[in-house]
KOLTILUM-119704 format. One line per 2 residues: number of its first residue (from 1); their letters; for each residue x, y, z of N, C-alpha, C. Coordinates in steps of 0.001 Angstrom, whole numbers, plus 500000, padded with zeros to 6 digits. Layout:
BEGIN
NUM	A	X:Y:Z:X:Y:Z:X:Y:Z; ...
! end
This chain:
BEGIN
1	XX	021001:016409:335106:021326:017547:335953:021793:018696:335065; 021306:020101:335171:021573:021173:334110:023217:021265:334790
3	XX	023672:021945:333034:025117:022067:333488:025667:023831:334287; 026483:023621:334761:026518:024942:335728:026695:025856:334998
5	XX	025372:027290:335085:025809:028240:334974:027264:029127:334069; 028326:028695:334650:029525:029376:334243:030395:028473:333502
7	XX	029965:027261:333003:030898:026607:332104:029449:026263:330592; 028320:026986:330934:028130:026808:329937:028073:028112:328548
9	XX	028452:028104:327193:029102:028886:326188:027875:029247:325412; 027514:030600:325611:026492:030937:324724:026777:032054:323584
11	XX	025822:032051:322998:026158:032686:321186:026699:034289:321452; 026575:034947:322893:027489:036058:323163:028814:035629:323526
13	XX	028803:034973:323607:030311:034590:324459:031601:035317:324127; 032645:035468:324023:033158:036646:322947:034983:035422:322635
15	XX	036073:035938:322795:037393:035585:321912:037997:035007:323608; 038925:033763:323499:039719:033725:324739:041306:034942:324425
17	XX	041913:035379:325154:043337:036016:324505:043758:035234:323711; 043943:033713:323941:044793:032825:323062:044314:032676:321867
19	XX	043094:032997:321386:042365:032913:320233:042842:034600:319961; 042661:035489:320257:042811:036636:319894:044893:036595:319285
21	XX	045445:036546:320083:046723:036499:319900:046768:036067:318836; 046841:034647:318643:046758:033611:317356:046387:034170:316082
23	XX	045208:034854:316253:044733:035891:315182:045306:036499:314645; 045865:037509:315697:046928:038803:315014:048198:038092:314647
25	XX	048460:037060:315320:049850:036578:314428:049371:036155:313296; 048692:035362:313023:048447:034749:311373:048352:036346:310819
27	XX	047120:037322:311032:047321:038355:310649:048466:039319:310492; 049335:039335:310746:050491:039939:310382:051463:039097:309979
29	XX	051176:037687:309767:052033:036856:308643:051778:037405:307719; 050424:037132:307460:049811:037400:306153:050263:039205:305584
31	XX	049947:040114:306205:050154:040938:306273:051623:041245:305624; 052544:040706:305928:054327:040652:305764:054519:040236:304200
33	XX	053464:039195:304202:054109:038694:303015:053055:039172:301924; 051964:040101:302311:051446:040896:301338:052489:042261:301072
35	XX	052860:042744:301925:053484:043968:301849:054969:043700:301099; 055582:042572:301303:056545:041808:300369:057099:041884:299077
37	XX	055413:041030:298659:055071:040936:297421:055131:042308:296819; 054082:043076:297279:053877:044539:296769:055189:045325:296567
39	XX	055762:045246:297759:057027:045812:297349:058191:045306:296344; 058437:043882:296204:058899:043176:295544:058687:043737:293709
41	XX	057394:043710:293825:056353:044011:292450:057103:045649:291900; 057155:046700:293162:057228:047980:292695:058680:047629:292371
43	XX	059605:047533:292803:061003:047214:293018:061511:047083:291424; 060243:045623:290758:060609:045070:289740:060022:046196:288229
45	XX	059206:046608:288704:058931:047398:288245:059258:048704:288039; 059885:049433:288864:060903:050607:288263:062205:050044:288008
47	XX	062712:048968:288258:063879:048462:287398:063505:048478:285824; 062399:047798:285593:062176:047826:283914:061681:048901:284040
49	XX	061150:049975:284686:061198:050824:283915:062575:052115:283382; 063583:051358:284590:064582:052312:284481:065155:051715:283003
51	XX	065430:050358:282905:066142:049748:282157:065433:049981:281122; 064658:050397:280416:063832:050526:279003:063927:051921:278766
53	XX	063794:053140:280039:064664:054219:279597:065813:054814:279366; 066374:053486:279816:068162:053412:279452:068505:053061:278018
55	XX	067510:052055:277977:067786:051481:276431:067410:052340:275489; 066171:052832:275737:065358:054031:274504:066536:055339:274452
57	XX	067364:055889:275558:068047:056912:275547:069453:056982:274876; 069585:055645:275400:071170:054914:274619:071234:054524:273349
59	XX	069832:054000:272870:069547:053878:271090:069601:055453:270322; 068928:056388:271145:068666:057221:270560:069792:058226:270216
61	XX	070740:058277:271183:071968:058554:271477:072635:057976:270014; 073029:057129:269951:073628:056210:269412:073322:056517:267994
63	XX	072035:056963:267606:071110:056351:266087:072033:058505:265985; 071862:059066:267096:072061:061014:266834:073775:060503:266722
65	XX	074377:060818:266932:076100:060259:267283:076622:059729:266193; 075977:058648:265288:076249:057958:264228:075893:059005:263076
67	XX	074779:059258:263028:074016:060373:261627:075191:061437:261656; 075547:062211:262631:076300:063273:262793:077727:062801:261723
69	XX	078078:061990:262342:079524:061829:262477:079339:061015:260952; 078296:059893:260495:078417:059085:259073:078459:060582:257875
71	XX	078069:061888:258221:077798:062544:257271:079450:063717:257447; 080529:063596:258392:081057:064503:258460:082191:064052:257508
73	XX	082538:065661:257191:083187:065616:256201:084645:067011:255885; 085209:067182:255216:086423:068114:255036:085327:069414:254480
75	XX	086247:070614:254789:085704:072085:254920:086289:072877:254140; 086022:073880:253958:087508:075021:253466:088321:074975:254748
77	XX	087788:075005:256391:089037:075418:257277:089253:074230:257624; 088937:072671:257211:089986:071850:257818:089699:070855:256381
79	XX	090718:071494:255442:090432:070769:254452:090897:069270:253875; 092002:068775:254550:092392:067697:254454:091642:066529:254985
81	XX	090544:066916:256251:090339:065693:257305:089035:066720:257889; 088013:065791:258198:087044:066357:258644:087077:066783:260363
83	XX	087820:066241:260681:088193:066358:261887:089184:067179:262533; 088352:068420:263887:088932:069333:264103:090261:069196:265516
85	XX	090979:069830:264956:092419:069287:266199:092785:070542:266852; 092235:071496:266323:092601:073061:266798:092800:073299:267818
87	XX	091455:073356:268535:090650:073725:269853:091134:072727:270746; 090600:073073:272112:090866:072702:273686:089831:072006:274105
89	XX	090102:071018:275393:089644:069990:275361:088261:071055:275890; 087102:069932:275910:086430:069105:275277:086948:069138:273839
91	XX	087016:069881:273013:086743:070155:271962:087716:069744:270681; 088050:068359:271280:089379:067960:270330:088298:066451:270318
93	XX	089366:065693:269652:089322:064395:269360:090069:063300:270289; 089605:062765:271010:090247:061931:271510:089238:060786:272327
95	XX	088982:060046:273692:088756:058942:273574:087214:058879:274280; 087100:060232:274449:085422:061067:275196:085027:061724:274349
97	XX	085691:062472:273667:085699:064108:272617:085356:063684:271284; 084805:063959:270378:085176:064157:269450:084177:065576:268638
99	XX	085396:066282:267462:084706:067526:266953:085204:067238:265930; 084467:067676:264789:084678:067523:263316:083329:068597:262640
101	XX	083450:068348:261553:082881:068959:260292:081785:068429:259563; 080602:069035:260175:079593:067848:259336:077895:069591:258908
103	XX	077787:068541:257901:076347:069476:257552:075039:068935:257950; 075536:067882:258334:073716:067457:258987:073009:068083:259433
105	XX	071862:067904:259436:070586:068465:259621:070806:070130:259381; 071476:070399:257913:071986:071836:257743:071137:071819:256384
107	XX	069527:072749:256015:069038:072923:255029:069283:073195:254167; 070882:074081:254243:071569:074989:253293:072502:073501:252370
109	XX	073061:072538:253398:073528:071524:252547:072940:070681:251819; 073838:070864:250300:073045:070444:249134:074321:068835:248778
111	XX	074181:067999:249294:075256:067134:249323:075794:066318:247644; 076389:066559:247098:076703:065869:245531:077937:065590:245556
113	XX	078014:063690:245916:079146:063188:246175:080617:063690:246953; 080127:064256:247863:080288:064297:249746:081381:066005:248943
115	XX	080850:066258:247827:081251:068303:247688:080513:068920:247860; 079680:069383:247594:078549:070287:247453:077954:070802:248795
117	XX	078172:070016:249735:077808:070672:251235:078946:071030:251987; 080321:071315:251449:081296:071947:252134:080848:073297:252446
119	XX	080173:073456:251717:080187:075361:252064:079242:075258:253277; 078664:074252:253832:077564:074198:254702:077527:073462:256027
121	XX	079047:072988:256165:079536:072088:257281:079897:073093:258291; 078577:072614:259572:079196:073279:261031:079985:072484:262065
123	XX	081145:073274:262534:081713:072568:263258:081069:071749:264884; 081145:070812:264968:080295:070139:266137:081356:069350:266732
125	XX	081278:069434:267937:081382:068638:268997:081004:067682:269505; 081155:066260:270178:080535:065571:271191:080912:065320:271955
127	XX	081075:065589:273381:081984:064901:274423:081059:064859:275226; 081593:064514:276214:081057:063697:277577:081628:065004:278562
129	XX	080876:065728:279587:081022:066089:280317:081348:065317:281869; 083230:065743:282217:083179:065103:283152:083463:065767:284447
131	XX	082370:067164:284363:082236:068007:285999:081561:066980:286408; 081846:067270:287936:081351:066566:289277:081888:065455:289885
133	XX	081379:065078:290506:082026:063722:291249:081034:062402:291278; 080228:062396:290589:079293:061093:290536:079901:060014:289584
135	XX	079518:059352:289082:080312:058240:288108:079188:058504:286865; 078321:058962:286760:077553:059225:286409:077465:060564:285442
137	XX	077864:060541:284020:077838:061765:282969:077011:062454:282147; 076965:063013:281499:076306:063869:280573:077183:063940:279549
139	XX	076579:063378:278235:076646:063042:276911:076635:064692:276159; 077009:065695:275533:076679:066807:275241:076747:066932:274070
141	XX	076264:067628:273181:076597:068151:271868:077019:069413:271651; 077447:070306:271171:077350:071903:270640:077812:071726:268972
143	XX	077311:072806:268870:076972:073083:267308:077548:074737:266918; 078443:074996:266431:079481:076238:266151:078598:076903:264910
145	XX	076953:077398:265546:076151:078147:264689:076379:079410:263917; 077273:079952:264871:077910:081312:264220:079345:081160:263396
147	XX	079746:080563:263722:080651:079880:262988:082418:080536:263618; 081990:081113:264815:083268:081593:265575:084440:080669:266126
149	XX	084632:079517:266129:085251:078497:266981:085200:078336:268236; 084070:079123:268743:084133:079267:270506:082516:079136:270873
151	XX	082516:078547:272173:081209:077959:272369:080663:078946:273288; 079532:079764:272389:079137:081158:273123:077732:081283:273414
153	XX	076920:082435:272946:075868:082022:273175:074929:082312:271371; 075933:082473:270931:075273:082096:269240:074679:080501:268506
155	XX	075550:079806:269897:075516:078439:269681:074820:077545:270208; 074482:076697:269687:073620:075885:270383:074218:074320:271029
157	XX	074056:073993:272518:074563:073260:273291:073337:072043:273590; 073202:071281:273734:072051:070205:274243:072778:068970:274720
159	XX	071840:068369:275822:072486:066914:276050:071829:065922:275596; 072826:064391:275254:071761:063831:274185:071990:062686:275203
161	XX	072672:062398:276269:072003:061516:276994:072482:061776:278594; 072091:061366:279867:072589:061013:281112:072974:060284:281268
163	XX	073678:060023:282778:074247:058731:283324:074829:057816:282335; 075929:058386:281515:076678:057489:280724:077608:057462:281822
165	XX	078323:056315:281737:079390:056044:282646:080730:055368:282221; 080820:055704:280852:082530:055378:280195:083661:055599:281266
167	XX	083806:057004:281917:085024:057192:281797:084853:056802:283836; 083490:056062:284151:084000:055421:286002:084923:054130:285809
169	XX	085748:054663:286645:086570:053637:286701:086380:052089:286693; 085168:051573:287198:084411:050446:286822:084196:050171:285562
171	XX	083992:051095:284465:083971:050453:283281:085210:051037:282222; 085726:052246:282384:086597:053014:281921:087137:052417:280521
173	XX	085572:052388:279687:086029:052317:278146:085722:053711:277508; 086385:053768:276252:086272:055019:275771:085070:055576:274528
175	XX	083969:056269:274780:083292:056568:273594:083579:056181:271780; 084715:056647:271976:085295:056895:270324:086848:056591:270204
177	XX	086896:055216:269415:087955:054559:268783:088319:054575:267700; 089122:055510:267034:089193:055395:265944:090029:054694:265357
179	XX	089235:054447:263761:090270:052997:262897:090914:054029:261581; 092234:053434:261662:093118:054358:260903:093662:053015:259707
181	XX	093673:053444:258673:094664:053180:257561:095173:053917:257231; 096628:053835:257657:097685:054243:257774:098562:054227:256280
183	XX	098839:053197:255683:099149:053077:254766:098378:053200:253506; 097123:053534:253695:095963:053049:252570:096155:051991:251769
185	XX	095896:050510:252895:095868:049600:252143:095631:048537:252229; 094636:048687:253352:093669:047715:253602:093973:047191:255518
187	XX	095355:047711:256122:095860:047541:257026:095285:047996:258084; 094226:048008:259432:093742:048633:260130:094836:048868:261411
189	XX	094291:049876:262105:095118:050269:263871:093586:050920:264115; 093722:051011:265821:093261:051746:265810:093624:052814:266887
191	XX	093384:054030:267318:093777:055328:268582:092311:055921:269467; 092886:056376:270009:091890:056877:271067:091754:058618:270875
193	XX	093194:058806:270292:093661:059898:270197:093862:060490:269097; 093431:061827:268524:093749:061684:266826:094772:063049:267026
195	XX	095294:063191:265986:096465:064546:265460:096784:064799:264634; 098034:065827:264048:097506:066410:262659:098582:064944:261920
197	XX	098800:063854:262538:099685:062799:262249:099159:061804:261782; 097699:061675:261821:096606:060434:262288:095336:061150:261397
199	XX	095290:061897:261434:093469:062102:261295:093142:061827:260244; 094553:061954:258974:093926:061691:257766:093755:060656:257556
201	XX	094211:059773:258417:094147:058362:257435:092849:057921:258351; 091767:058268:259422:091006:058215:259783:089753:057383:258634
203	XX	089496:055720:258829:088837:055591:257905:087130:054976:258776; 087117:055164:259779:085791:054461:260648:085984:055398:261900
205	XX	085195:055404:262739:085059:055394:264433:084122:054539:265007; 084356:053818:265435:083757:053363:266640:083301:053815:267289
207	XX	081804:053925:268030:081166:054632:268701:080354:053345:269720; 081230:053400:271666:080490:052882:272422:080027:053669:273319
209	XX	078846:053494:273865:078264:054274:274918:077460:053274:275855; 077852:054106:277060:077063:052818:278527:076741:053419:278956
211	XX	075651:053612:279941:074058:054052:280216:074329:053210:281579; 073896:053885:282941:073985:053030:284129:072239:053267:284031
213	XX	071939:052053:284063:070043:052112:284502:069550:051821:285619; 070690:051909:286758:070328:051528:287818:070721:052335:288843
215	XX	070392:053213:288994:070881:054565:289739:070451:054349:291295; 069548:053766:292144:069415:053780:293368:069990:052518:294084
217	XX	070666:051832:293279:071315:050522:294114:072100:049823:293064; 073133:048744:293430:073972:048643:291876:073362:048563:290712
219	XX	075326:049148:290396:075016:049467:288929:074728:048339:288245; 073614:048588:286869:073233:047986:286008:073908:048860:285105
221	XX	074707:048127:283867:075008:049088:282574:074298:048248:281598; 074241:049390:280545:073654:048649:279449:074378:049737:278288
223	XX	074811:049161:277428:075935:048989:276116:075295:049323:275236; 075866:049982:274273:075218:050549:272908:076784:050821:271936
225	XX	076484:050148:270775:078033:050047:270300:077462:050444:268818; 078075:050938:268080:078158:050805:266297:079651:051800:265625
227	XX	079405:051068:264892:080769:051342:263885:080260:052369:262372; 080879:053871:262409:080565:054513:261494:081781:054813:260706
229	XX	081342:054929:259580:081974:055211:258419:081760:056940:257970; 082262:057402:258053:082289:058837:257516:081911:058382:255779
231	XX	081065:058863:255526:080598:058983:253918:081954:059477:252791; 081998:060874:253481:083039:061994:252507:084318:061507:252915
233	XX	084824:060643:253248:086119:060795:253779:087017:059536:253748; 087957:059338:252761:088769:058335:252801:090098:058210:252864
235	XX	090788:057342:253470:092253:057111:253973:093258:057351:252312; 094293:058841:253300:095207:059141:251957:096169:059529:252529
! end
């Protein structure tokens, strides 16, 4: 007996809802955990890329900061100690700041056993700018080109890194530690703070700097530390 009409299924036949439904759910499983992944992927991926421009900025920082400061040295105007105590903050020495006497990258300095480039040492600066309210700083340099003691427009200013974050209270260590022999005699201390009490016996600084590389969701820091020796300059 042929089978009836309406229960039998031919090659038009089309989807029941329950087959259709079923569909779009697997399809937007799938869907979820493609879009996931992808996002997961970008996520991981501007993290390293933040974190590798943290590191490249914080080395570079670090490698400029050290050269400056391994070559600074005593002047005709601060002839005892390379290091300037004169001036107002930024522009002193202490645990963000530091300004001293150096000829680096100065063509005119002809260096012969840390004399010969006195006549050629500009006074420089480094501090940390701490306008604003982010936790988040600016590393600065200036360079006393004219040789006025005041930061004008003869001079040249640049930043040598961002988003350092020493002085947020979350990490609140200080750039520049300096190591003093005091007695000249092998005895170390060290200050945060230098004066006309301290500076001479100034025989190292310490130089740390932290870099937040993670600026759109917690902080990530990443550390950059070295210990310089001033060339011209020894504890007396």
């Amino acid at each position: 007996m042929p089978a009836p009409l309406g229960q039998k299924r031919t090659p038009q036949a089309g989807f029941t809802l329950i087959e259709i439904l079923i569909s779009i759910i697997i399809l937007a499983v799938v869907s979820t955990m493609l879009v996931g992944t992808w996002i997961a992927l970008q996520r991981s991926f501007e993290f390293t890329q933040a974190d590798n421009t943290a590191a490249s900025t914080g080395r570079d920082t670090l490698d400029r900061v050290s050269s400056e400061l391994r070559d600074a040295q005593p002047c005709a105007a601060s002839p005892t100690t390379p290091f300037c105590l004169s001036l107002t903050t930024p522009y002193v020495c202490d645990g963000y700041d530091c300004t001293f006497y150096t000829p680096y990258n100065n063509a005119n300095a002809q260096l012969n056993s840390g004399t010969g480039g006195q006549s050629a040492t500009i006074l420089t600066s480094i501090y940390l700018d701490t306008s604003g309210t982010q936790s988040q700083k600016k590393l600065m340099m200036w360079r006393d080109l004219n040789g006025d003691g005041v930061n004008d427009a003869g001079d040249q200013t640049m930043q040598l890194a961002n988003n350092v974050v020493n002085s947020a209270a979350s990490v609140a260590r200080p750039i520049f530690t300096y190591v003093l022999d005091t007695a000249n005699n092998g005895t170390y201390s060290k200050t945060n703070s230098l004066s006309s009490a301290n500076a001479r016996a100034v025989v190292a600084v310490n130089v740390e700097i932290v870099v937040d590389s993670n600026l759109n969701n917690r902080p990530t820091y990443v550390d950059f530390v070295s210990t310089v020796r001033p060339r011209n300059v020894s504890a007396s």
